[in-house]
N, C-alpha and C positions, 0 to 999 in steps of 0.2 A: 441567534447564531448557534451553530455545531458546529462540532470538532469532528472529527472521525478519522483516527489514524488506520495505515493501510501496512501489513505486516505479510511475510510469506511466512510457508512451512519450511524454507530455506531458499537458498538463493537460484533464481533463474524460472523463480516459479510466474513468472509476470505481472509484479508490483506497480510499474511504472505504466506498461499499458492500461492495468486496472485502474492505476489511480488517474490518469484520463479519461477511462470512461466514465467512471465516476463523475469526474467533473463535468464531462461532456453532458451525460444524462442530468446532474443537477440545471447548466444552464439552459437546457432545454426546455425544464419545467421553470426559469424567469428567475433563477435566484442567481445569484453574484457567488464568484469562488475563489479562491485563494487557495497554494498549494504550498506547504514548504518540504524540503528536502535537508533534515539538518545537518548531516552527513554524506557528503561524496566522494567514492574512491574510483584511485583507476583512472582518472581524466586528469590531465593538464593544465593549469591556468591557461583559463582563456578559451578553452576547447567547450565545444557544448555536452552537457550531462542531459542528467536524465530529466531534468525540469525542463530545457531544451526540446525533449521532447513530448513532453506532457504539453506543451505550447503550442508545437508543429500538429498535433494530434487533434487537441477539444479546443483550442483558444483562448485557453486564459493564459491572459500577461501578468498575471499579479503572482510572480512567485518569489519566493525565497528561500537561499544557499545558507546555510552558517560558518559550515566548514568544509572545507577541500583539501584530500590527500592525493600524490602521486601514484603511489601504488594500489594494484585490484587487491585489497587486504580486507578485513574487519577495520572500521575507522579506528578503534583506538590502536590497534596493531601498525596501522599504517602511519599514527601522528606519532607514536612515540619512535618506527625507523627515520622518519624526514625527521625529529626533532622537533616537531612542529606541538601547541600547544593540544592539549584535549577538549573537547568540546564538553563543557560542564552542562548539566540537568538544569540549573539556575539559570544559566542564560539562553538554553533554549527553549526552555516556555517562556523566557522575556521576548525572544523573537516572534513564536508563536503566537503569542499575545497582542505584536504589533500588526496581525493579520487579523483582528475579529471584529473588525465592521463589515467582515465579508460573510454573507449568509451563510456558507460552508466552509469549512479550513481544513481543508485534506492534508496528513503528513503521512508522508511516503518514510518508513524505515529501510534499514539497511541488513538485507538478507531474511536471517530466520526474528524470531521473537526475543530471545533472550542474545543478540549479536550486541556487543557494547558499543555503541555510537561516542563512546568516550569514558566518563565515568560513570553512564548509566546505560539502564536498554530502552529497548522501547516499552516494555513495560513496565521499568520504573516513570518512564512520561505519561502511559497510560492513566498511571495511577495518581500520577499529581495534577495531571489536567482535569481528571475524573471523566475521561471519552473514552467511550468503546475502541475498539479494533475489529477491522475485517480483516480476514486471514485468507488470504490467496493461496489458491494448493494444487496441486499438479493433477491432471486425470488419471495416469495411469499407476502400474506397482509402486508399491513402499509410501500411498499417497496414506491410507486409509490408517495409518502407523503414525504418519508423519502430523497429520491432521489431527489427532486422537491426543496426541501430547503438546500439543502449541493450544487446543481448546481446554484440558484440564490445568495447563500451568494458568490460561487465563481466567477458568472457574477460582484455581485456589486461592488467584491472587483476587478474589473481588470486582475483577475488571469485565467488564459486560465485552459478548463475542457480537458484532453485528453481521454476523453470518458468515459461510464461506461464499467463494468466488474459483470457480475453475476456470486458472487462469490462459489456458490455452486449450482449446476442445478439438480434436482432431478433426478433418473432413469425412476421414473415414476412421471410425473409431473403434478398436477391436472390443470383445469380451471384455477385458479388465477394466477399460476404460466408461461400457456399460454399466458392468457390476458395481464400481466404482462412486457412480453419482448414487445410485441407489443407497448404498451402504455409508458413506458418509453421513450423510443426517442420525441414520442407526448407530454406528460408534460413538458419535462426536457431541449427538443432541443439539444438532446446529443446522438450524438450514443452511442449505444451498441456496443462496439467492442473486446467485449472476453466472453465467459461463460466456466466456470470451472466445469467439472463433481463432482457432489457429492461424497467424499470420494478421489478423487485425492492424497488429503495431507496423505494417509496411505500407496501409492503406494513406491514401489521400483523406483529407480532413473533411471534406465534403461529406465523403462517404462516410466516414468513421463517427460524424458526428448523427448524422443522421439515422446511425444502426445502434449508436450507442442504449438509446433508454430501450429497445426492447432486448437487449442483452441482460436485465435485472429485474426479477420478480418481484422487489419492494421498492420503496423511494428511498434510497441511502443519504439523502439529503433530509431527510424531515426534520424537524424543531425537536424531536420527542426522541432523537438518539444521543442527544450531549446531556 
């Protein structure tokens, strides 16, 4: 069994597409996956989030929610306006935990790296599950910046980087977004081991599954990343 949490360099950079492909590409190569999402804001009860979509997208049904906020905020911003409780570090690796008879257990965080999901971030989870992070980061300006500080907070903390992911790759991609992929691995010391076509996340699941495993230059599911 792995873990493999899925983080952006901040928010809208395409975590939840990523963490579908991801899943897509693992059940492609015949392993079993499970996703949680422990923090949801922005959505409704009742309404479909983002796991929702990671379903419509690669097909897995095995997920899990812990907590849901009304407002598009940082989770613990938005539990303590509804009043609503915080989602504690202790009970969501107790959930997480209810997920690892599944050969993979992707968890989707909330926004950048250091965003409080409650009374902790994701990489205080990182670091008590003892699982990497892939860090999903934008192609173009302010990536190379952006990227640069989400891979050294997770050198200092100990926590292994299992590469990046650009998470939306334009059709037609200028200069910056060139120079970009290049210079990434050079800053960051991190491969680049997946880009996600621009627009991906609007595709049919047929297609989407099918294009998934050659969108990643490594096996992000292997036994040897947890």
């Amino acid at each position: 069994m792995s873990i493999l949490l899925i983080s952006g360099t901040s928010t809208d950079v395409g975590k939840t597409v990523v963490t579908a492909a991801v899943a897509a590409a693992a059940r492609a190569a015949g392993r079993t996956v499970a996703v949680c999402k422990p923090a949801q804001t922005g959505i409704a009860p009742g309404e479909p989030g983002d796991l929702a979509e990671v379903t419509r997208l690669s097909g897995v049904t095995r997920t899990l929610e812990l907590a849901r906020y009304p407002e598009p905020l940082a989770p613990d911003t938005a539990a303590r306006r509804a009043g609503m409780p915080l989602l504690s570090l202790t009970e969501t690796v107790a959930g997480i935990r209810t997920l690892t008879d599944a050969n993979l257990v992707l968890v989707e965080g909330a926004g950048g790296l250091l965003v409080r999901m409650g009374d902790h971030t994701l990489l205080d989870l990182a670091q008590q599950l003892g699982a990497p992070v892939l860090v999903v980061t934008a192609a173009g300006l302010g990536t190379l910046n952006h990227s640069e500080l989400t891979t050294r907070v997770l050198a200092a903390a100990g926590v292994p980087c299992a590469g990046l992911v650009i998470g939306a790759w334009p059709a037609e991609p200028d200069l910056a977004a060139h120079c970009n992929r290049d210079d990434l691995p050079r800053v960051t010391d991190v491969p680049v081991v997946g880009t996600i076509p621009a627009g991906a996340g609007q595709w049919e699941r047929a297609r989407f599954t099918a294009a998934a495993p050659s969108w990643f230059t490594t096996d992000l599911g292997a036994e040897n990343l947890a």
